[in-house]
C-alpha positions as CSV (number, residue, x, y, z in Angstrom):
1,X,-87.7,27.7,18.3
2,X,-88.3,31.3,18.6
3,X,-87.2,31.4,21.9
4,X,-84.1,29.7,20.3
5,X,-83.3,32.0,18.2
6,X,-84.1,34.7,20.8
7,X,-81.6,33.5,23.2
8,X,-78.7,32.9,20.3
9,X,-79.4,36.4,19.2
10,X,-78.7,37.7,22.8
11,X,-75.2,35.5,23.0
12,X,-73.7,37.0,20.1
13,X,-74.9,40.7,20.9
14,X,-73.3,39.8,24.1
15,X,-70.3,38.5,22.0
16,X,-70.1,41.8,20.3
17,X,-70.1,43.8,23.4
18,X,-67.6,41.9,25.4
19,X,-65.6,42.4,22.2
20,X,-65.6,45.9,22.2
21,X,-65.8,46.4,25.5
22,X,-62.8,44.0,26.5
23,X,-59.6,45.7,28.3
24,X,-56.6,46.4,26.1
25,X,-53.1,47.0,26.7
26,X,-51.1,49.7,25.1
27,X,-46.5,50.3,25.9
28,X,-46.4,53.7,26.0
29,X,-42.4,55.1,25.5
30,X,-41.4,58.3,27.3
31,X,-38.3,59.1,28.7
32,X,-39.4,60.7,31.5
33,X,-41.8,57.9,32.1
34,X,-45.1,58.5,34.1
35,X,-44.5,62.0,34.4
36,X,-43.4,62.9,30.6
37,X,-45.7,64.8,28.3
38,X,-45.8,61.7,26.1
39,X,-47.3,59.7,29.1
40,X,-50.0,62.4,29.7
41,X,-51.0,63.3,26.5
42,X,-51.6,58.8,26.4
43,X,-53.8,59.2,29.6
44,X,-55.7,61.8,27.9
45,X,-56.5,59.8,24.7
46,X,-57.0,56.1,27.1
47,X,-59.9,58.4,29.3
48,X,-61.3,59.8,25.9
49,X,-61.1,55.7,24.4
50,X,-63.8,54.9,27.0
51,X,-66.4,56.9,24.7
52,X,-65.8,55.0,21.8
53,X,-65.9,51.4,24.3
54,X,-62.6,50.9,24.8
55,X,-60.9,50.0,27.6
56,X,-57.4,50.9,27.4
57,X,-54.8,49.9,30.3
58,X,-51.3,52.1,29.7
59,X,-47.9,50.6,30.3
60,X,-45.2,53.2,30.5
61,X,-41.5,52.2,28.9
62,X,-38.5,54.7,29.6
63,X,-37.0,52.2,27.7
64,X,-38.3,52.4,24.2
65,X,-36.7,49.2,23.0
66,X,-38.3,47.0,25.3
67,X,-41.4,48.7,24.9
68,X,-41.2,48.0,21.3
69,X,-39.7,44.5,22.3
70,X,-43.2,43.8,24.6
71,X,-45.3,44.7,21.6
72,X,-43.8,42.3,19.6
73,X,-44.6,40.0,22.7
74,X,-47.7,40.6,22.6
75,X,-47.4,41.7,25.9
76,X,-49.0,45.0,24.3
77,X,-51.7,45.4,21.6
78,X,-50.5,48.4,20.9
79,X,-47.2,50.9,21.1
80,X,-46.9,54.4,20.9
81,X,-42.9,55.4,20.5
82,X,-41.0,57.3,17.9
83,X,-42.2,57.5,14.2
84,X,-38.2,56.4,13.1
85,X,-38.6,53.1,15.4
86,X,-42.5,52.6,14.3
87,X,-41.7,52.6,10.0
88,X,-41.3,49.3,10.2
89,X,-44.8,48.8,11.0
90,X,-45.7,51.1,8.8
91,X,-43.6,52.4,6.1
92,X,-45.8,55.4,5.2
93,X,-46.6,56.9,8.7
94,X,-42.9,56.3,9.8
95,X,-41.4,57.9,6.7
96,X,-43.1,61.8,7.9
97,X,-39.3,62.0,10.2
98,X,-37.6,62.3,6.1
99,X,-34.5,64.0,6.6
100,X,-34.9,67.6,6.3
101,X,-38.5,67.2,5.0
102,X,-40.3,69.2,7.6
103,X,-38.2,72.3,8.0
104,X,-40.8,74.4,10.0
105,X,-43.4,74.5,12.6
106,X,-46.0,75.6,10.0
107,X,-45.1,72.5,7.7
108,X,-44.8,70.1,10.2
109,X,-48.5,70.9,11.5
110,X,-49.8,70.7,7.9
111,X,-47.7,67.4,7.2
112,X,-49.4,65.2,10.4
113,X,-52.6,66.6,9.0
114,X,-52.1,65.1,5.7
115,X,-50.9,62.0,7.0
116,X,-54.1,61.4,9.2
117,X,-56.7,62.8,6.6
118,X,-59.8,59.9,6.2
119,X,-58.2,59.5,2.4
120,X,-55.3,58.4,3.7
121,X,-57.1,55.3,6.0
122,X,-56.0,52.8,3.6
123,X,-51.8,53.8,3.6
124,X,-52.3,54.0,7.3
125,X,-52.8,49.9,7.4
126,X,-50.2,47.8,6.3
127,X,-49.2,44.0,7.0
128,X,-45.8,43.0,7.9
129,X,-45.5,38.8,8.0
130,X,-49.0,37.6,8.7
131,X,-49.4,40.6,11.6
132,X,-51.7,43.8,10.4
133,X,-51.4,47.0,11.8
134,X,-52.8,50.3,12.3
135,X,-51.6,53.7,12.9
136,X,-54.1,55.7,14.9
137,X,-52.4,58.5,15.8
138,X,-49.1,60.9,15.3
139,X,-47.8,63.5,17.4
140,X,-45.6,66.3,17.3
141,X,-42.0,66.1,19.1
142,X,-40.3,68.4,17.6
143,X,-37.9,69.9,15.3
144,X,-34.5,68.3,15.8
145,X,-31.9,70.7,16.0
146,X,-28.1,70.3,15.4
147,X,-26.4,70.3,18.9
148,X,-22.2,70.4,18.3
149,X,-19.9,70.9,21.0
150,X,-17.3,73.3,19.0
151,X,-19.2,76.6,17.8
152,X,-16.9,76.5,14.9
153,X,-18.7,73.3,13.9
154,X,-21.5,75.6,11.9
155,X,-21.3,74.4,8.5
156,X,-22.4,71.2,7.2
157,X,-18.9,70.7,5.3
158,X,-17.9,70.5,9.0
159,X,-19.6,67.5,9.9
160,X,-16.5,65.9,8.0
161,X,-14.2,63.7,10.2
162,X,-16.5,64.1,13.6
163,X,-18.2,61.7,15.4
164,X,-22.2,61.9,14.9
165,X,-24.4,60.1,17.0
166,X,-27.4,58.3,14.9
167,X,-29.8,56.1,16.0
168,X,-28.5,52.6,15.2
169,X,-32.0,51.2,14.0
170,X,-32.4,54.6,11.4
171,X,-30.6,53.0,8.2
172,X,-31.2,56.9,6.7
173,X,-29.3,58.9,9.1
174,X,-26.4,56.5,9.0
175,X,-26.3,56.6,5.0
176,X,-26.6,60.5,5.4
177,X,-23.6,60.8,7.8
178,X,-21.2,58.8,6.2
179,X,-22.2,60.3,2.2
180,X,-21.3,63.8,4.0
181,X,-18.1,62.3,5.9
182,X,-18.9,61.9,9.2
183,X,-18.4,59.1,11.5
184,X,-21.8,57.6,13.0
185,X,-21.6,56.7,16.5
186,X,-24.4,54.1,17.0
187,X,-27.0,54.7,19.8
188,X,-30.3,54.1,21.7
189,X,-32.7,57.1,22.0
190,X,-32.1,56.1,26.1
191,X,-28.2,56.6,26.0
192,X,-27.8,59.0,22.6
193,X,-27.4,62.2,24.5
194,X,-24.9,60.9,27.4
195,X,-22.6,59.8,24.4
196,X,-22.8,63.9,23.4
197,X,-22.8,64.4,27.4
198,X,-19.2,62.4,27.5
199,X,-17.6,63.2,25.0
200,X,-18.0,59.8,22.3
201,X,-20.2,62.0,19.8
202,X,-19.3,65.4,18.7
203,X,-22.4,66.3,17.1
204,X,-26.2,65.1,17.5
205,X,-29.5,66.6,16.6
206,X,-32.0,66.5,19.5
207,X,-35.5,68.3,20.1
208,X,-35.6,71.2,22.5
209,X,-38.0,68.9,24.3
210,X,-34.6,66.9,24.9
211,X,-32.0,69.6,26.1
212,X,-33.3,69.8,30.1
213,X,-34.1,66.1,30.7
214,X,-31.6,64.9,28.9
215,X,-29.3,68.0,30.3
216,X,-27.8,68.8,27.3
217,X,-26.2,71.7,28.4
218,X,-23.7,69.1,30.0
219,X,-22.2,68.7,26.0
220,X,-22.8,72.1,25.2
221,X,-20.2,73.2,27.9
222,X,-19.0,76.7,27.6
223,X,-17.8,76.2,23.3
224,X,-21.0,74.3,22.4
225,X,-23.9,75.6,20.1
226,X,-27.3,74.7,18.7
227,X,-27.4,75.2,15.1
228,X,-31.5,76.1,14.8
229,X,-31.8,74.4,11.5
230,X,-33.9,71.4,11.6
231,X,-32.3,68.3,10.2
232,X,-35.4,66.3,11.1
233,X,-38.6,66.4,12.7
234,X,-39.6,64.0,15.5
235,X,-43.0,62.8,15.8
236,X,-44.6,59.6,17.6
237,X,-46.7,57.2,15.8
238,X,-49.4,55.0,18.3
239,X,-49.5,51.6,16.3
240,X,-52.7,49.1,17.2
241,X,-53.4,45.6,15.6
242,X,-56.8,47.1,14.8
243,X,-58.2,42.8,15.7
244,X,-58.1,43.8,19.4
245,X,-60.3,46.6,19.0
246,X,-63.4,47.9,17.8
247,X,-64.4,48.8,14.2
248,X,-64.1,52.0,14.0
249,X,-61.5,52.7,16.7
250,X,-58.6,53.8,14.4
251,X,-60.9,56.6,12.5
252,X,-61.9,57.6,16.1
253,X,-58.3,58.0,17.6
254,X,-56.9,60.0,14.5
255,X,-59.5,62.0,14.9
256,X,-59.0,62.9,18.5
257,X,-55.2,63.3,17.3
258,X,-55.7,66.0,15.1
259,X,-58.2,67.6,17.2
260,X,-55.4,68.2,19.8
261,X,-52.7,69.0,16.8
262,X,-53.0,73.2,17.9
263,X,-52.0,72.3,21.9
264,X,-49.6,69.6,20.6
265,X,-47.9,72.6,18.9
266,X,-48.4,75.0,21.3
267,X,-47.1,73.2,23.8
268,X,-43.9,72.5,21.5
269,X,-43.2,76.1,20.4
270,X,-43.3,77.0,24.1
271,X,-40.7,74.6,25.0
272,X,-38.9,75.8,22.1
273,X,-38.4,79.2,23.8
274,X,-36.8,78.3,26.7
275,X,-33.4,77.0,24.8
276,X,-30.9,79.4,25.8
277,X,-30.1,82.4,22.8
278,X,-27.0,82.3,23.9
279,X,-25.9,78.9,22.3
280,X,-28.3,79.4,19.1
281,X,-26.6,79.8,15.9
282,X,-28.9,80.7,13.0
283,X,-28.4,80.3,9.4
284,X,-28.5,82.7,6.8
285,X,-30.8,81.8,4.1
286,X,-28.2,81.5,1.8
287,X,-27.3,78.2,3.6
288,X,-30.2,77.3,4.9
289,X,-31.3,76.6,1.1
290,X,-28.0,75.1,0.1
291,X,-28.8,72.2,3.2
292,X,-32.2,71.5,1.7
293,X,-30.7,70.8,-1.8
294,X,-28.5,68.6,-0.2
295,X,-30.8,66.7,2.1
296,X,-33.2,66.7,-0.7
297,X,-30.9,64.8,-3.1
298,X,-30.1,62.5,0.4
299,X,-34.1,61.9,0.7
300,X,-35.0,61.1,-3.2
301,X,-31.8,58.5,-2.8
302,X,-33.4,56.7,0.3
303,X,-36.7,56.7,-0.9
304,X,-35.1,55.0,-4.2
305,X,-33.4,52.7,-1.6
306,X,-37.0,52.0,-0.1
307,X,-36.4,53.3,3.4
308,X,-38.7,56.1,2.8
309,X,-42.2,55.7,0.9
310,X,-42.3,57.5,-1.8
311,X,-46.1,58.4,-1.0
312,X,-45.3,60.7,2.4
313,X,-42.3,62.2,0.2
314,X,-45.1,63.6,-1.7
315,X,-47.4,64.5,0.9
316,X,-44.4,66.2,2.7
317,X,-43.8,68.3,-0.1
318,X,-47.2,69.1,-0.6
319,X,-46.7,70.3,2.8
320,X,-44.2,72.8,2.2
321,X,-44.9,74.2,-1.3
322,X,-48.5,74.8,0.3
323,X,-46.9,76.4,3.5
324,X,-43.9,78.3,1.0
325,X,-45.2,78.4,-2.3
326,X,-42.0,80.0,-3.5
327,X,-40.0,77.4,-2.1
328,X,-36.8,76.3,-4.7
329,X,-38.1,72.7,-5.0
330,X,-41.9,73.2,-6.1
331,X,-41.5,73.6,-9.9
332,X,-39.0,70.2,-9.3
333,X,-39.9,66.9,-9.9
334,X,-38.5,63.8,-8.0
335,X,-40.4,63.9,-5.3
């Protein structure tokens, strides 16, 4: 009997192990596929997984649809693409790319720290059907800068009549466009910038980690600018069903996430540098505060709508007012 019980007590600690132990699959989405920064940063975090008994086998997409696509598959237990594409997994986590929420480097930084802090474990989970999932990671793309291909094109009032290219699965920047007159051409993050590149889209915002693989330049031409204020910031969210892995693997990855936050940024604001001055346009701050009235009013609308949580609205703003404490909107409510 003892014996028995010896042996059934070795099967399941066997069980457990083989569990835990037991080789996952995660889509990875990077444009640049294997060789993007996305894809390396992924390596680093799979070789660092092995510590907490995990063995992770990456999958790199160039195509973030079908990456998303194999995850519904379950050809993947996990993804790791764009925070825009991931808030339907998880409304909170996906709703830190608000529409002119993060309007700085500082802020950003302090926002992705908010969003992963331990109190937040719970709004990190979420169930969509009868699937749960877990975000277990976020990381900086960038600030998203307005790219136009007519320098005269440097107010917001000119947006009016021209052709901006959203992406067609974002409800919010569609809504946003068309309330400030524009006309939304509807694309992929795969074929967004070669519809600025050609011609289709007068206007689109893009990260400077986009303007030399995506050659940019090609839309700029010789009358293009970048207007340097930051409609959005990107991020990528890594989105597990936490069954196929250990217990305490999602408190584990976030961890490792914001351990790496400072070279995530650093690595960003160098990129940053190498846009060329001489297509940057720079608001004064007369203007600068007039678009976050106006993108503010946009954001407490879609949050109303339910496109954005209302929880990350307030953890973004806590985010600025603790980065500018004199910043117009912290003695406002609404958000």
């Amino acid at each position: 009997m003892k014996n028995g019980i010896l042996a059934l007590g070795a099967m399941l600690l066997l069980g457990v192990n083989t569990q835990a132990n037991a080789s996952t699959t995660v889509c990875v989405f990077d444009l640049l596929g294997k060789s993007g920064e996305a894809y390396k940063v992924m390596e680093e975090w799979a070789l660092t997984a092995k510590t907490w008994r995990a063995d992770v086998r990456l999958v790199s997409y160039q195509s973030e649809a079908q990456a998303e696509n194999d995850f519904e598959q379950g050809k993947c237990d996990g993804v790791y693409m764009t925070s825009m594409r991931a808030r339907r997994y998880n409304k909170f986590a996906g709703s830190v790319d608000a529409i002119g929420a993060v309007p700085s480097y500082a802020i950003a930084q302090k926002a992705i720290s908010f969003a992963l802090d331990q109190r937040n474990q719970r709004r990190l989970t979420s169930t969509v059907g009868h699937q749960v999932y877990e975000v277990v990671g976020i990381s900086q793309i960038g600030l998203a800068y307005i790219f136009v291909k007519d320098k005269k094109m440097n107010t917001i009032e000119q947006i009016k009549g021209k052709k901006f290219a959203v992406l067609a699965y974002d409800e919010a920047q569609k809504i946003v466009v068309k309330s400030l007159g524009g006309q939304a051409v509807l694309s992929d993050i795969s074929d967004i910038a070669k519809k600025f590149n050609n011609g289709q889209a007068d206007i689109m915002a893009a990260p400077a980690y986009a303007y030399k693989p995506l050659e940019l330049y090609k839309g700029l031409g010789n009358d293009g600018a970048i207007i340097t204020f930051p409609a959005v910031n990107m991020t990528m969210d890594l989105i597990i069903r936490p069954e196929k892995f250990s217990s305490n693997f999602g408190q584990n990855s976030r961890t490792w996430f914001l351990n790496r936050l400072n070279n995530n940024f650093t690595l960003i604001q160098k990129i940053e540098t190498e846009l060329p001055a001489k297509y940057k346009i720079n608001l004064n701050n007369e203007d600068k505060i007039r678009y976050q009235q106006i993108l503010r009013e946009a954001r407490i609308g879609l949050t109303k709508r339910g496109i954005y949580n209302a929880s990350m609205m307030s953890v973004l703003k806590r985010a600025r007012c603790t980065v500018e404490r004199t910043n117009f909107e912290c003695t406002l409510g609404g958000e």
